[in-house]
C-alpha positions as CSV (number, residue, x, y, z in Angstrom):
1,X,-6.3,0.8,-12.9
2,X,-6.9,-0.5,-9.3
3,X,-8.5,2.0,-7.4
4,X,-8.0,2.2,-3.4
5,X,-11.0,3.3,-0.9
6,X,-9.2,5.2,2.1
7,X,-11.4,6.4,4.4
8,X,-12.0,6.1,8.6
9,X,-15.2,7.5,8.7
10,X,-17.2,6.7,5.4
11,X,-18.5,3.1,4.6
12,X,-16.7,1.4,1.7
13,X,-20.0,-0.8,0.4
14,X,-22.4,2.2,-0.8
15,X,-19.2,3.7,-2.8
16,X,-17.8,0.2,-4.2
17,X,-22.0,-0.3,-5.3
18,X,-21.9,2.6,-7.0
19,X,-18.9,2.4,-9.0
20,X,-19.2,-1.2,-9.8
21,X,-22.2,-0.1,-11.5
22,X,-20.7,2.0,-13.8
23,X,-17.6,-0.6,-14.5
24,X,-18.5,-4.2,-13.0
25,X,-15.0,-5.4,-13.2
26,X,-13.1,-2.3,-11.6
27,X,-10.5,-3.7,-9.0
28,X,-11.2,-1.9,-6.0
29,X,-9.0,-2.3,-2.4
30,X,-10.2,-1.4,0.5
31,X,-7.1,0.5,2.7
32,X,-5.3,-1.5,5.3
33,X,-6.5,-4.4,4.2
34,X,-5.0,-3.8,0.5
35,X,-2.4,-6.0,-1.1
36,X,0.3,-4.9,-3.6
37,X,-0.1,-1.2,-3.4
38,X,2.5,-0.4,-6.1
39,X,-0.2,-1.7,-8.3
40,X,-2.7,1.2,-7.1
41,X,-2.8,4.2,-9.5
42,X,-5.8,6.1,-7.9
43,X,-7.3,6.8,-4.1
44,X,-10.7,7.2,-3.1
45,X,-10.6,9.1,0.0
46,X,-12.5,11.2,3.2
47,X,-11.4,11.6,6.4
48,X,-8.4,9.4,5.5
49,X,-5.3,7.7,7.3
50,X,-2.3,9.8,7.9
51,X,0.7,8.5,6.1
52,X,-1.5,6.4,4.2
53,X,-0.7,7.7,0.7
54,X,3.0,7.4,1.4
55,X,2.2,3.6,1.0
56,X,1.3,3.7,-2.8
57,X,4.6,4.6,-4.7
58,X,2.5,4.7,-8.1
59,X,0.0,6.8,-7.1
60,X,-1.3,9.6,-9.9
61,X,-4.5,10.7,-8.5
62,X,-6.6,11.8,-4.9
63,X,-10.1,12.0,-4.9
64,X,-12.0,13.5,-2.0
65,X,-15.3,11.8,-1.4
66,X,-16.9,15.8,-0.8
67,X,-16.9,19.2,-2.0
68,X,-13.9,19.7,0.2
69,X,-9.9,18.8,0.1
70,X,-8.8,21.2,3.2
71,X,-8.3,18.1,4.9
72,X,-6.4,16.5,2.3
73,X,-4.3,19.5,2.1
74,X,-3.0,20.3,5.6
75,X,-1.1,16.5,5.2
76,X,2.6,17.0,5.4
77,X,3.2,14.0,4.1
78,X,0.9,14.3,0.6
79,X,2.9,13.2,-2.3
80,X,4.4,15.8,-4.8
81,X,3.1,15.7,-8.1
82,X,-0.3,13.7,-7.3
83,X,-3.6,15.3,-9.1
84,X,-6.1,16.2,-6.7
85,X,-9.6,16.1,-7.3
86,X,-12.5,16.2,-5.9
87,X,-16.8,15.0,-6.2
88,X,-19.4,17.6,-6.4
């Protein structure tokens, strides 16, 4: 299950440390730079891109990096039928 970090204003290292931690071998992407997004299943996010989730046709699940998804909910463009969750 690739995994894909989408954030402008969070650093990826401290979060990709963390969860390789957990799971060594966990393929993690790093949005734009990501490759083959119909591959990614899951998003990482804060603070993230608009129209960014539009690019992963496969995706199942959103997780905001905080308490909070009031930003994650005011995008228009948030794909139907996508779990959201988020880290407390």
């Amino acid at each position: 299950m690739p995994i894909t970090f989408i954030s402008k204003t969070k650093a990826p290292a401290p979060w990709i440390s963390a969860l390789r931690k957990l799971k060594p071998n966990l393929d993690i992407r790093i949005f734009p730079e990501d490759t083959n997004r119909e591959e990614v299943d899951f998003a990482l996010t804060w603070n993230h891109h608009e129209e960014a989730f539009a690019q992963y046709p496969n995706l199942k699940v959103i997780c905001s990096m905080g308490a909070g998804v009031d930003n994650l909910m005011k995008d228009k463009n948030l794909p139907k039928g996508v779990a959201i969750v988020r880290i407390v």
